[in-house]
C-alpha positions as CSV (number, residue, x, y, z in Angstrom):
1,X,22.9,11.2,-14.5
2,X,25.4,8.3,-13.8
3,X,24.4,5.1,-15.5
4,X,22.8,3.2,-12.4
5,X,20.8,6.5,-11.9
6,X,19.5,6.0,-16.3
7,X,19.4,2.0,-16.0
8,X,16.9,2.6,-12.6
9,X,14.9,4.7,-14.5
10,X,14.8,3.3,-17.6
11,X,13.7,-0.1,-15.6
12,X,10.9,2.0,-13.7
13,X,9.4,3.7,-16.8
14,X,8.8,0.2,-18.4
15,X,7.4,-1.0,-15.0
16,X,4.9,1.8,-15.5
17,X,4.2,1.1,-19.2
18,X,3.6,-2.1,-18.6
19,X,1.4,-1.9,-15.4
20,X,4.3,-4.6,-13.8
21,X,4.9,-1.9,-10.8
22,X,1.3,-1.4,-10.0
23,X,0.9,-5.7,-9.6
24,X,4.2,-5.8,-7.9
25,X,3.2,-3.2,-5.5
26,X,0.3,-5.4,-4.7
27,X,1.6,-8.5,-4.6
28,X,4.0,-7.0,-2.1
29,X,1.1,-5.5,-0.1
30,X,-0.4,-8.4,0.8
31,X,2.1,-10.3,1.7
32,X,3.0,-7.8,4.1
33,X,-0.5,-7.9,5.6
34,X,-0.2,-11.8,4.9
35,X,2.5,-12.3,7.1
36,X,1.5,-9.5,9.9
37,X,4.1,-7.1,9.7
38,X,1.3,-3.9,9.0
39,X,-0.4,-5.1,12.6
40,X,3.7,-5.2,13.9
41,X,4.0,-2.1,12.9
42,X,1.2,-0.4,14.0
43,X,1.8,-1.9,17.0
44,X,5.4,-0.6,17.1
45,X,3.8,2.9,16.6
46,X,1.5,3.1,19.0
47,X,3.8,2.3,21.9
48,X,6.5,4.7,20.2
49,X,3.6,7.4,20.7
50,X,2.6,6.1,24.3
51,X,5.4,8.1,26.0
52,X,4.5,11.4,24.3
53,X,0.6,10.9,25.1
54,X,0.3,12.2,28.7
């Protein structure tokens, strides 16, 4: 393992530990929803999948 590879997961192992990841990963959720970017890209979705719904 090359040292960014063991400094990445030493850095995600005490995210875990310390619960930080878990609040950062919802702190960045609703912010996404916040701003309307999960409605964007549901949007973007459904009109990818219009053309193969026939």
């Amino acid at each position: 393992m090359n040292k960014d590879a063991q400094m990445r997961a030493g850095i995600n192992q005490k995210l875990i530990e310390t619960g930080e990841r878990e609040r950062l990963k919802e702190l960045l959720r609703a912010q996404l929803i916040e701003c309307g970017w999960k409605d964007q890209l549901k949007a973007h979705c459904k009109e990818g999948n219009s053309g193969l719904i026939k």
